[in-house]
C-alpha positions as CSV (number, residue, x, y, z in Angstrom):
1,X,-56.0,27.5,-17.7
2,X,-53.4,26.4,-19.0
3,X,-51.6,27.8,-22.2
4,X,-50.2,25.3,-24.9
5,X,-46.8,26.5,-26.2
6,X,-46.7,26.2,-29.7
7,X,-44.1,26.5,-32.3
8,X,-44.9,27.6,-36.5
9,X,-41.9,26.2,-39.0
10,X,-43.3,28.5,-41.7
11,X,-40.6,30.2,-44.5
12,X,-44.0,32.5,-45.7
13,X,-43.9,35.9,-43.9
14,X,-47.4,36.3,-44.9
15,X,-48.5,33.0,-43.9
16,X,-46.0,33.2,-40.7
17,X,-47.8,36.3,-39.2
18,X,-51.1,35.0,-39.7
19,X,-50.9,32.3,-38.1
20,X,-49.1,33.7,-35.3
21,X,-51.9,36.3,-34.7
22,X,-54.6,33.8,-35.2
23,X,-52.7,31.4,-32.4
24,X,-51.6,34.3,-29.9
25,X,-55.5,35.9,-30.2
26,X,-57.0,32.3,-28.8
27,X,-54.9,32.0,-26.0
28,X,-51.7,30.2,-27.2
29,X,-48.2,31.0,-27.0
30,X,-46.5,31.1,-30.1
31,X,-42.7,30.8,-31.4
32,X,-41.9,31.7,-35.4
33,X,-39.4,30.1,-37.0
34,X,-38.3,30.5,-41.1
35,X,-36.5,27.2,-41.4
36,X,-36.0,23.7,-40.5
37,X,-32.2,24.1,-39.1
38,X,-34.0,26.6,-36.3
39,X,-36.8,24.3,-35.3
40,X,-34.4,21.4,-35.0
41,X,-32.6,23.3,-31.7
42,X,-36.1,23.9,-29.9
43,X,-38.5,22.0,-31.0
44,X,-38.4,19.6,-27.5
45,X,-39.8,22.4,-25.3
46,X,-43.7,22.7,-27.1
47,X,-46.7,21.2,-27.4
48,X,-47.4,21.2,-30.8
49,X,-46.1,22.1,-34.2
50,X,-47.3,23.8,-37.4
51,X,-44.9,22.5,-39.9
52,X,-45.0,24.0,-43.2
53,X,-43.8,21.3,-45.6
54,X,-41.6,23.2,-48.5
55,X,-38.8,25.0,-46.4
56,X,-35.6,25.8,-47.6
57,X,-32.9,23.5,-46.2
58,X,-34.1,20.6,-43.9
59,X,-37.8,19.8,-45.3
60,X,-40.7,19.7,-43.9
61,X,-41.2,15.8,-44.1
62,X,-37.3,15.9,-42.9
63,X,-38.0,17.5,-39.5
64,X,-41.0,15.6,-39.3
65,X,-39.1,12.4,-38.6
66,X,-36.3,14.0,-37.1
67,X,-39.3,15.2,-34.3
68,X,-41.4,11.8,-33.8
69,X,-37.9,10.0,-33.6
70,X,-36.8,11.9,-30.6
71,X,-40.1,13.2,-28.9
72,X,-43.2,11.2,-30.8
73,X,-45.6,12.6,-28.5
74,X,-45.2,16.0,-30.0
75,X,-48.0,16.1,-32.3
76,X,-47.1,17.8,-35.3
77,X,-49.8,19.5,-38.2
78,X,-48.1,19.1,-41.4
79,X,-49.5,22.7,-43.6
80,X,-49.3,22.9,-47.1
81,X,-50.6,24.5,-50.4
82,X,-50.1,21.2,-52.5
83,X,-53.6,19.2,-53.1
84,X,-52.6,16.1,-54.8
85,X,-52.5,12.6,-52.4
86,X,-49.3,12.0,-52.7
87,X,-47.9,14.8,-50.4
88,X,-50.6,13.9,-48.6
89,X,-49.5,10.2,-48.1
90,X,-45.8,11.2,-47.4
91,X,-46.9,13.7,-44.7
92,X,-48.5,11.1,-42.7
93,X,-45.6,8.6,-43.5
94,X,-42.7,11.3,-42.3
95,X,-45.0,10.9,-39.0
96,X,-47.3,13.6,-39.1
97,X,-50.3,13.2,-36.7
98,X,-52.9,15.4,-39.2
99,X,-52.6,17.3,-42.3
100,X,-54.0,20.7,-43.6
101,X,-54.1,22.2,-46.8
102,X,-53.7,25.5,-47.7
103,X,-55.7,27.7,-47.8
104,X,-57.5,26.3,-44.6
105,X,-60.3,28.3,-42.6
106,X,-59.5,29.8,-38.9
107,X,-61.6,27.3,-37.3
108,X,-61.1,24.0,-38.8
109,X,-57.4,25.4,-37.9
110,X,-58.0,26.0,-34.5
111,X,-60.3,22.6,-34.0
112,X,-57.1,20.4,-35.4
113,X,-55.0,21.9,-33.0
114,X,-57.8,21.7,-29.8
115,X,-57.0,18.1,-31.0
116,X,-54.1,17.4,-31.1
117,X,-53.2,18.8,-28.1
118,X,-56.2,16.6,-26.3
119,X,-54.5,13.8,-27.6
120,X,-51.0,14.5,-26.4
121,X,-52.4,15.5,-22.8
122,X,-54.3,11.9,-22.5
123,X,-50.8,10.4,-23.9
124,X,-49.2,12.2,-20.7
125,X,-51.6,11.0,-18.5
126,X,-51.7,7.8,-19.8
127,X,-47.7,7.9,-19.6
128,X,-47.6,9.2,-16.3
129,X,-50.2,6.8,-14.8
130,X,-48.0,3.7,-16.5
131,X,-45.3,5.2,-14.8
132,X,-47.2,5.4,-11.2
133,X,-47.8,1.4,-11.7
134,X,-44.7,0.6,-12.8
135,X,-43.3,2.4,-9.8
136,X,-45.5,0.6,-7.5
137,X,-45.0,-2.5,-9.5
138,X,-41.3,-2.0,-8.1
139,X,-41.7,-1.3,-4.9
140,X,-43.8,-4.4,-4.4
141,X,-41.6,-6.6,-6.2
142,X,-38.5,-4.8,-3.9
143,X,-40.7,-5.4,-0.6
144,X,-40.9,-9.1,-2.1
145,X,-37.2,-9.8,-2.1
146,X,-36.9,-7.8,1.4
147,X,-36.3,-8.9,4.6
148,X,-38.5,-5.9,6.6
149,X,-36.6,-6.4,10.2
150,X,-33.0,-5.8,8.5
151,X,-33.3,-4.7,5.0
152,X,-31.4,-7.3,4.0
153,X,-32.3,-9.1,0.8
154,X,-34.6,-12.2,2.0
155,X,-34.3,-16.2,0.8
156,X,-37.1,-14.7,-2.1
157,X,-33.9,-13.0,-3.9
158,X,-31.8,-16.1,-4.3
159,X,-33.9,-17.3,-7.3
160,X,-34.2,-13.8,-8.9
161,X,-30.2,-13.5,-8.2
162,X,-29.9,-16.9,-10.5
163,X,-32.6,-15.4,-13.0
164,X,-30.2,-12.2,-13.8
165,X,-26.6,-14.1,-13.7
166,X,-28.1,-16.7,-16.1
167,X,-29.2,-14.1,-18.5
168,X,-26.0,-11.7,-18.4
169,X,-24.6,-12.7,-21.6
170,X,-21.2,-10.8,-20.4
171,X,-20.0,-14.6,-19.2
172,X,-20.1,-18.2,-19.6
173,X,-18.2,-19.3,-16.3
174,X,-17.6,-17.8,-13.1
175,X,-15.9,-17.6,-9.6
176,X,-18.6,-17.4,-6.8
177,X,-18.2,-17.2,-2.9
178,X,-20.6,-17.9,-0.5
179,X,-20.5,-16.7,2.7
180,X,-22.5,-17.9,5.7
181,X,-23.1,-16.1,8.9
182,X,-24.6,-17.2,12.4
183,X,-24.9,-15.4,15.5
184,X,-23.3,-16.9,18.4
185,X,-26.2,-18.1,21.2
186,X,-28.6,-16.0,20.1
187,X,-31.2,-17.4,21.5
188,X,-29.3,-16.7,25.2
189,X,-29.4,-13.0,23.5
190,X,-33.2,-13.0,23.3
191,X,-33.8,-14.9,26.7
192,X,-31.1,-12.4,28.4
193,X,-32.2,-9.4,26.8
194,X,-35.3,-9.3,25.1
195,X,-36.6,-10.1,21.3
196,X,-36.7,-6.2,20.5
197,X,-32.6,-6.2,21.8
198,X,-32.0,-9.4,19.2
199,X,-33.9,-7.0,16.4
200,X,-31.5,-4.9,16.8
201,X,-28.4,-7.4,16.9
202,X,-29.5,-9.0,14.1
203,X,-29.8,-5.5,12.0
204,X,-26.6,-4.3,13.2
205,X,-25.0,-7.8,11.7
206,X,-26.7,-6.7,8.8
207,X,-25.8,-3.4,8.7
208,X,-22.1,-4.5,9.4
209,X,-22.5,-7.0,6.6
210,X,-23.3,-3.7,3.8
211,X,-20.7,-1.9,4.7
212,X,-18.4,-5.3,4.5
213,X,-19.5,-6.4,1.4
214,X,-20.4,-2.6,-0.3
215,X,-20.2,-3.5,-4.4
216,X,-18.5,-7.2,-4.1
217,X,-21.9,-8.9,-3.5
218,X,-25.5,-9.3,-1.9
219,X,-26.4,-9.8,2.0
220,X,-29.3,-12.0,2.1
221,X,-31.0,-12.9,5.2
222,X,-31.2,-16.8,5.4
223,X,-33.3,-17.4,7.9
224,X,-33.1,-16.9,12.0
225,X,-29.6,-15.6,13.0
226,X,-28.0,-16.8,10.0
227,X,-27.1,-14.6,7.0
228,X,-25.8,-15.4,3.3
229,X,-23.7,-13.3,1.4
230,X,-23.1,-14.4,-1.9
231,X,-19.6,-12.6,-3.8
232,X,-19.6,-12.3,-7.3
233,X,-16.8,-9.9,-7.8
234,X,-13.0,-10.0,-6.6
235,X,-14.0,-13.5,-5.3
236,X,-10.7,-13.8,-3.9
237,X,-11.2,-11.0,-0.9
238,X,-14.0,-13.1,0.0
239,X,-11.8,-14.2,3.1
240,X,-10.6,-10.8,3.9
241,X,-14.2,-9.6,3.5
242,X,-15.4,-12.6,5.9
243,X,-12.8,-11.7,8.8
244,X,-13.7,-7.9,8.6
245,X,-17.2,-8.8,9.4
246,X,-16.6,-10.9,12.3
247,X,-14.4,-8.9,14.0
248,X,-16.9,-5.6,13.7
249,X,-19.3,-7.6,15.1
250,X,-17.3,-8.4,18.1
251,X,-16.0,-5.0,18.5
252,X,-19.7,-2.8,17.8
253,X,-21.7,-3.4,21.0
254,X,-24.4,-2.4,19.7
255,X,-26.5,-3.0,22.3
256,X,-24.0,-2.5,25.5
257,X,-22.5,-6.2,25.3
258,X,-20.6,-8.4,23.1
259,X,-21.9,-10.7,20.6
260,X,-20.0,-12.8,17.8
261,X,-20.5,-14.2,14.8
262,X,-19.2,-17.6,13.3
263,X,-18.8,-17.5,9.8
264,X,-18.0,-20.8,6.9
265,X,-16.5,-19.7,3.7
266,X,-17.3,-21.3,0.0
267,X,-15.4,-20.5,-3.0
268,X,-16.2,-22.4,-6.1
269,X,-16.0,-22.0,-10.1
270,X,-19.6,-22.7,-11.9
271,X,-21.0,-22.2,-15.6
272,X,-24.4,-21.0,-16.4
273,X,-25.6,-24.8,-17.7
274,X,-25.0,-25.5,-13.7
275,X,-25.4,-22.2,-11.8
276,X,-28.8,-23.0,-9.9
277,X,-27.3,-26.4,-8.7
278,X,-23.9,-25.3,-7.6
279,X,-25.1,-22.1,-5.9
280,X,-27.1,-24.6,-3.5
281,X,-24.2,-26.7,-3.4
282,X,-21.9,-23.8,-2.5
283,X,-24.2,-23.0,0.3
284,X,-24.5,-26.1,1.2
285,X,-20.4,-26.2,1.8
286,X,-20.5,-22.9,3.1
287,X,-22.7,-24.1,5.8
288,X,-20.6,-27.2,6.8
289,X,-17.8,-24.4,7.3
290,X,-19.8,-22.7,9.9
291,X,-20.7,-25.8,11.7
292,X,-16.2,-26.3,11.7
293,X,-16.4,-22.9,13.0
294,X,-19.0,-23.2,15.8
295,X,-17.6,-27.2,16.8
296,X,-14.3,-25.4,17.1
297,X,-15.2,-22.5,19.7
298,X,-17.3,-19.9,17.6
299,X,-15.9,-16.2,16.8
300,X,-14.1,-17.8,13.7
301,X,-13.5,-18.0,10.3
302,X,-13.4,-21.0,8.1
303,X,-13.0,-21.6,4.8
304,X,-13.1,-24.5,2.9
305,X,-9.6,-25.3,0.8
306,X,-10.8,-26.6,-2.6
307,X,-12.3,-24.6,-5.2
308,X,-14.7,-28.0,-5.8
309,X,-18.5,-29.1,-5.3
C-alpha cells in the first residue's frame, strides 16, 4: 500500500506533535516544519499539506498561493483556531482545497485528508491518461505527415509547413528555396533490380538528403522518385546544399551500382499575405529546373537565376 508523504506547516509545538503522532499512527509519513520560509524549499516532494494559517513570517494564506501557483495539484488543508467566515473565505481564496478549524476531532481529520489525497490521485490519473492520448494524438498526427518507406516527411506536411510559417509572428517576409530531386531511370532500377532494391535507393536518397539538409530545411517525399526539400534558413547555401546531395548519391552505391540524381533549384522572396501561392509557384519553378537538368544529360544541378515568381 502505498504511503502518502505528508508535510505539517504548524509553529504550535503542541499542536505540531499531535498531529504528527496522529498522521505517522495511521500509516502516513510525516515531515514538521515551524515556518513558512521552511515549507517554501520542500513543499514539491508531498502529497498533501496541513497548513496552519498564523505563522510567523510568510503566512499561511501566503504559502498557500505560493503552493497552488507552482504545483496546484498539491492539495492543501488550511488548520486554524479562528471561527469567524472571513478567514474562512480567504483560506479558500489563497487556494486552499478544504478548511478545518481548531480544535477538530481525529477522525473528521483523518477523513479530510483520505480526501484529499483521493482527489489528487484521480487528478494524476486523469493527468497521466491526458497525457497517454496526447502522446498518441502525436504519433498519429506524425505517421500522418510520414512517408513510411523513407521517413521522409510526405506531400501531407506541405500544408502544415504553411500553417506554422504563417503563424510565426518572428517575420513578415522571407527567402525560400525549393529544391527538387528525381532519380535518374528509376524505373530501369526497378526492372533491373527489383522493387525491394528501388526501396532501398529511394531511402538512401533520403537519407542522403537529412544529412544534406540537417537544420536548413525539411525533406519531403513528393511523390515516386522525386523528392522536395524546402530551405528556410541560410537560403543562400541552397546551391551548395543541392550539389552535395547529388554528388553523394553518385558516389554511395548503396546497393552495388551507381545511380544519380537530377536536381532543379528555386530561390524566391515571399510575404505571409502570399506564402501558400508562391510556395506552389516555387515548386512549380523548381520543377521546370529539373526538367533543364534531365533535357541536358541528368547528374546535374540547375538553378534558376532570378529571385522572381
Amino acid at each position: 500500500m502505498y504511503e502518502a508523504n505528508v508535510l505539517v506547516v504548524e509553529d504550535s509545538k503542541f499542536h505540531g506533535v499531535i498531529i504528527k503522532d496522529i498522521l505517522i499512527k495511521n500509516g502516513y509519513s510525516v515531515t514538521w516544519v515551524m515556518t513558512g520560509e521552511e515549507a517554501v524549499d520542500i513543499y514539491e516532494k508531498f502529497d498533501l499539506i496541513l497548513l496552519d494559517v498564523m505563522l510567523p513570517g510568510i503566512s499561511g494564506y501566503e504559502l498557500c498561493e505560493i503552493v497552488k501557483s507552482k504545483a496546484p495539484i498539491i492539495p492543501v488543508i488550511m488548520l486554524t483556531a479562528m471561527d469567524d467566515e472571513k478567514s474562512m473565505i480567504k483560506s479558500l481564496e489563497s487556494g486552499a482545497d478544504d478548511y478545518i478549524k481548531k480544535p477538530y476531532s481525529v477522525n473528521e481529520l483523518l477523513a479530510r485528508i483520505k480526501v484529499q489525497l483521493r482527489t489528487r490521485k484521480l487528478q494524476i490519473e486523469l493527468i497521466n491518461k491526458n497525457q497517454e492520448l496526447q502522446n498518441a494524438y502525436n504519433m498519429i498526427k506524425k505517421l500522418s505527415i510520414t512517408d513510411m518507406l523513407t521517413g521522409a516527411y510526405n506531400r501531407g506536411y506541405i500544408n502544415e509547413y504553411i500553417d506554422k510559417a504563417v503563424k510565426d509572428t518572428s517575420y513578415n517576409s522571407v527567402k525560400i528555396a525549393c529544391i527538387m530531386i528525381d532519380i535518374d531511370n528509376f524505373k530501369k532500377v526497378n526492372d533491373n533490380y527489383g522493387h525491394l532494391t528501388g526501396d532501398k535507393v529511394l531511402k538512401n536518397v533520403a537519407l542522403i538528403c537529412k544529412e544534406c539538409v540537417s537544420n536548413y530545411g525539411k525533406v519531403i517525399r513528393f511523390g515516386g522518385e522525386e523528392f522536395l526539400i524546402i530551405i528556410d534558413k541560410d537560403v543562400e547555401k541552397s546551391e551548395i546544399i543541392a550539389e552535395k546531395i547529388r554528388y553523394k548519391c553518385e558516389e554511395s552505391r548503396c546497393c552495388g551500382f551507381i545511380y544519380t540524381v537530377s536536381i532543379g533549384v528555386k530561390i524566391f522572396d515571399s510575404d505571409k499575405s502570399n506564402f501558400y501561392k508562391d510556395l506552389e509557384e516555387g515548386i512549380k519553378e523548381a520543377d521546370k529546373m529539373l526538367y533543364a537538368s534531365k533535357n541536358s544529360g541528368k547528374n546535374k544541378v540547375c538553378v534558376s537565376k532570378t529571385h522572381s515568381l
